[in-house]
N, C-alpha and C positions, 0 to 999 in steps of 0.2 A: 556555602549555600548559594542554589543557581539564585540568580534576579527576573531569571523567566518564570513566571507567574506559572505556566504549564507544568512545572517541573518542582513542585512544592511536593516533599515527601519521597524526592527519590534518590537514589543513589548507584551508583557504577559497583559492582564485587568483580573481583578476580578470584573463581574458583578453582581454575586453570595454573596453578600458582607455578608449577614449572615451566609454564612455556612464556619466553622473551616476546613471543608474537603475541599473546592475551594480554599481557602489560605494558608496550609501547600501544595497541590500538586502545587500552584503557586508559592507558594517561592523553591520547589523544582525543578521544572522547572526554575526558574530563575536563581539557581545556576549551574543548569547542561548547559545551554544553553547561561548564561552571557547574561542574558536581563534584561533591569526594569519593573518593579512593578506596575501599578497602581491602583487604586480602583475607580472604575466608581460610578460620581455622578451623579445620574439622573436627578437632578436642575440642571443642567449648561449644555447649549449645546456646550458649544465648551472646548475644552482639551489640555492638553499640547502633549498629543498623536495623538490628532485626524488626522496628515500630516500624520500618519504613515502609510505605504503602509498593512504593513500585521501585522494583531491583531490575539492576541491566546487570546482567550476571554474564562473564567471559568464561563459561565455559570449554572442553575438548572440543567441544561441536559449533563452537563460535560463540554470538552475542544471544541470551538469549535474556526474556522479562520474566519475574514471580512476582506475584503481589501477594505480601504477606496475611492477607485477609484471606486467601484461598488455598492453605497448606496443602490440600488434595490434587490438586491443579498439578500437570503435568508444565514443565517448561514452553514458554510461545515463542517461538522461531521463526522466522522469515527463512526459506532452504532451495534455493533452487536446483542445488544440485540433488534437492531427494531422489527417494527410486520413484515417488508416487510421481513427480513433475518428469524428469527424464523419460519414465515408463509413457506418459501422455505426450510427451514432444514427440516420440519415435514410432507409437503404436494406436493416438489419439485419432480422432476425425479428420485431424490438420486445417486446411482450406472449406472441409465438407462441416468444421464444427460451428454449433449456431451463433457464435462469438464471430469467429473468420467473416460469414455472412455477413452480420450485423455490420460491418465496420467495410464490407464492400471490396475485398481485397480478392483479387481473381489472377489469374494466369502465372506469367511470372514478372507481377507488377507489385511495386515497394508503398508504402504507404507511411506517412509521419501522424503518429497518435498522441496525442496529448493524453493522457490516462490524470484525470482531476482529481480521482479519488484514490488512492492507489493499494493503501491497504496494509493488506499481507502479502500484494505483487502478484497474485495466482495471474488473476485476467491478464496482465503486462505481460507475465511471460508465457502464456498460450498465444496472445497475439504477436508478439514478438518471434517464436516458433515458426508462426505461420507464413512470416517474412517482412513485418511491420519495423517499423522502427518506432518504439515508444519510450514518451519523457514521463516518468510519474510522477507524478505531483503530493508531495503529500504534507500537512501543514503539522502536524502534532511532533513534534521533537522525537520523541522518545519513539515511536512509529518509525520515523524516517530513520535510526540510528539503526534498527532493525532491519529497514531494507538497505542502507548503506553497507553495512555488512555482509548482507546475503552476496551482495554487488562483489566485495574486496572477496568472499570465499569462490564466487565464482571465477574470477580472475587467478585464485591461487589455484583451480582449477583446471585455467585455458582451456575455459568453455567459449567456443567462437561466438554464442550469441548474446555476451560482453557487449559486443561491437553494437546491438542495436535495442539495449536497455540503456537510458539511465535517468538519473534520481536528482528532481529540485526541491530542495525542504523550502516550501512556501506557501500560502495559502491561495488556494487557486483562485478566488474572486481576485482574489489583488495581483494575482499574476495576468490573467485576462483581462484586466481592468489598464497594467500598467504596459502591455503591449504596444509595441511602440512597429509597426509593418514598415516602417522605411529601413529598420537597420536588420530586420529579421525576416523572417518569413514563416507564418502561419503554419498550421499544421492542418492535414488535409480532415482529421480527424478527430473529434472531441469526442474522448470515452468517460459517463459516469455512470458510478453506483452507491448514489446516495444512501446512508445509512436508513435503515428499516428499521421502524421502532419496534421491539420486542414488549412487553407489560409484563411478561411473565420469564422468570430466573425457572428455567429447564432446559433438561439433558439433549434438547432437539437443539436446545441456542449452543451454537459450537462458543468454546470459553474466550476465543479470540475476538468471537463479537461481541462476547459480555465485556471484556476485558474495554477494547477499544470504545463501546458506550458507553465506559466509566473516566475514560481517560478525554473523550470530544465531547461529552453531554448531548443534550437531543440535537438532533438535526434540524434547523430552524433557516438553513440561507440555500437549500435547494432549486425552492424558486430563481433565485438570484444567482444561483449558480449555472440553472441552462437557460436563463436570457443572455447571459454573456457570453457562453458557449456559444447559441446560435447567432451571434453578432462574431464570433471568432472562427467556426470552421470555416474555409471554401468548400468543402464538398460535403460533410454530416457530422450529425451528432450523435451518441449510439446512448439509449439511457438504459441500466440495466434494472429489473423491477421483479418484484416477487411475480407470478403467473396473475396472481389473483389480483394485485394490489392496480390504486387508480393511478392512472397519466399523472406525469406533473404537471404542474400549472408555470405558467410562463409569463412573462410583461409581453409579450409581443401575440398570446395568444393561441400560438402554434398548437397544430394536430400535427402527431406522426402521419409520418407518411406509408409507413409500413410496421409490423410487430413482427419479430423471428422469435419464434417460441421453443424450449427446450423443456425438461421434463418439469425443471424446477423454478426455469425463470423465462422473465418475458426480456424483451431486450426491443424497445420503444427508439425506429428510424426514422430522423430527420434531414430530410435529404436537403441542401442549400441549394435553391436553384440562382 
């Protein structure tokens, strides 16, 4: 049993049972994470697992999460190489999408993004596409082991833009908090999208959001998350927000300086002067 409190009730499967590469990255994850092991038999329907609320199951298709409270639920995947992200690298808005915008990135100039909240990774790697270089940051274990993986499949892919993703499992207050500018050097950009409280369990709530509001609980250090932000960018902070929903509130008080609006979201710029 893990001792990270985050991780009560879950467990690692290997459904993948012949392949060497689903069970060394599961026995690795198991040691990094302090979880057990199983190997899924397909004769037997029921398991010593199966009470278990959250499964990181190694599937053909990689790492993926079931929570056994939602047996209708399709598998949640982190995929960078899908066709729908690939289809958007190559055929997307690029530079002209209101993300690019948001984050200020023009010509053929690089940019370092701190992505706080990071997710299921989509934002990181539009903006990453676009030619950013971004760290995601993301604090919930079992989250982060999902884009870790996304990460290891796209390298078994030698997909070039590898080279300007990658993944810190920590919680961004305490990463921004513990920044230390004489050994490192900031980033030019601080991307968030704090969680959006949903009330109502429906077909409009994609299951990835229902899923990960069960796994973080409510979003309650938002505030606290872009005071520190805009104490950490040199050049902005990009906040992304339903269309309709209000500003965040801040210690230091801040208005945007500008809103890039898209069909479905607002995206709230803070420009550092």
């Amino acid at each position: 049993m893990s001792a990270d409190p985050l991780l009560v009730n879950t467990v690692i499967l290997i459904e993948d049972a012949g392949s060497l590469l689903a069970h060394e990255r599961a026995q690795r994850l198991s040691k990094k994470l302090t979880l057990p092991v199983y190997e899924i038999n397909p004769q037997k329907k029921q398991h010593t697992f199966s009470g278990s609320q959250w499964q990181l199951v190694y599937t053909e298709h990689g790492l993926s999460l079931r929570l056994s409270s939602e047996p209708s639920w399709t598998d949640i995947r982190v995929d960078f190489v899908s066709s729908a992200l690939q289809y958007r690298k190559l055929h997307g808005g690029g530079r002209n999408e209101a993300i690019a915008k948001a984050i200020g990135i023009k010509g053929k100039s690089t940019l370092n993004v701190l992505d706080c909240t990071a997710g299921m990774g989509t934002d990181s790697f539009v903006m990453a596409s676009v030619g950013a270089n971004v760290t995601m940051l993301e604090r919930h274990p079992v989250i982060a082991a999902l884009l870790e993986d996304a990460l290891l499949r796209l390298e078994d892919a030698q997909e070039p833009l590898l080279q300007s993703l990658s993944l810190v499992s920590q919680d961004a207050i305490g990463y921004l908090e513990s920044f230390d500018s004489a050994s490192s050097k900031p980033a030019e950009v601080v991307y968030l999208d704090p969680m959006f409280p949903h009330k109502k369990k429906s077909a409009l709530v994609k299951k990835e959001m229902q899923a990960f509001q069960r796994l973080l609980g409510p979003d309650q250090d938002s505030e606290a998350l872009l005071s520190n932000a805009l104490n950490y960018a040199t050049s902005r902070v990009v906040v992304k927000r339903p269309v309709s929903a209000p500003e965040l509130a801040n210690s230091q008080d801040r208005k945007p300086t500008m809103a890039i609006r898209s069909k479905k979201h607002r995206f709230d710029v803070y420009i550092i002067q």
